[in-house]
Structure formats: structure tokens, C-alpha cells
N, C-alpha and C positions, 0 to 999 in steps of 0.2 A: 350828664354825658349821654348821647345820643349813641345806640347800637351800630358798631362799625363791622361791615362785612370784608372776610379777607379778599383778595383779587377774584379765587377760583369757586368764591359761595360755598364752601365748606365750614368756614370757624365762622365765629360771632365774640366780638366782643361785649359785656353788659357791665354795669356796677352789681352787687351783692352787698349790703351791709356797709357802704361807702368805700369797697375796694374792687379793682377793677380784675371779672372772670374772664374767663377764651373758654369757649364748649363748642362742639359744633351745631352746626344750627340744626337737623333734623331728627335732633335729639340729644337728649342731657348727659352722653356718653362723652369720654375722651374732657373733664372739666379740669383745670387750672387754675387755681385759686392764686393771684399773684400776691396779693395782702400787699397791693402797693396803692395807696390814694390819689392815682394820677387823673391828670386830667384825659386830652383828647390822644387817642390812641390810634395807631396806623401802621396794618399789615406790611412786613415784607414783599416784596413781589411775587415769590417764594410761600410763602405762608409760613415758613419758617418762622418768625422773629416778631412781635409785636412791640411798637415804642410809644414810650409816654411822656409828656411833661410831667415834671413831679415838683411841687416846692421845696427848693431847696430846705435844710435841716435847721438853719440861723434867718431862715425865712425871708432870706435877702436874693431874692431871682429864682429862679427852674433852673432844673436840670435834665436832660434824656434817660429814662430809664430802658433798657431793653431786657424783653424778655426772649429765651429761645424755648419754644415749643417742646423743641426733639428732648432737649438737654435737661430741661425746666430748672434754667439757672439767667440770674439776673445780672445785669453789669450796665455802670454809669459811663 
């Protein structure tokens, strides 16, 4: 996966150890370990929320994972 910048160039999405972080970019402050193995990832408008494909659990299709920033709570 390729680093995805949120809309307003504050956050940064990257992998770590095959799971996907959110930190902001001009430094290693404010980091979010999602511990989710998703794929391509894409900011809220907002910068609130990041969402990911994930494979599914029975390995039969993706699903959307989102993450919220504020809350650092995850929902399918």
C-alpha cells in the first residue's frame, strides 16, 4: 500500500508490521495503530474517519472497515 494523505495534508496513512497506522505527517506525534491488515485506505473529507477494504474473515469477498480518528473505534 502506497501512503495516503488525508484531504487537508495533516495525517498520513502507512503500513507498520503489515497493519495499517494514521500519524501525522510532520511528525510521529498523535499515532493510531489500527491492527487492521487492510488494503487501500481513504480519508474522510473531514479527516475524521479513515476506511479500508479488509478480507473478509471466511476469506470469501472484502468488507469496509472504518476507522474514527476522534473516537479510535472501529465499525464494519
Amino acid at each position: 500500500m502506497a501512503p495516503v494523505w488525508s484531504h487537508d495534508g495533516r495525517r498520513i496513512t502507512t503500513f507498520v508490521r503489515g497493519t495499517v497506522v494514521v500519524r501525522n505527517l510532520t511528525d510521529c506525534n498523535d499515532i493510531i495503530e489500527t491492527g487492521i491488515g487492510g488494503g487501500k485506505a481513504d480519508f474522510s473529507w473531514d479527516g475524521r474517519q479513515v476506511a479500508m477494504h479488509v478480507l473478509k474473515r471466511d476469506r470469501r469477498g472484502y468488507e469496509i472497515q472504518v476507522v474514527d480518528l476522534q473516537q479510535k473505534t472501529v465499525r464494519t
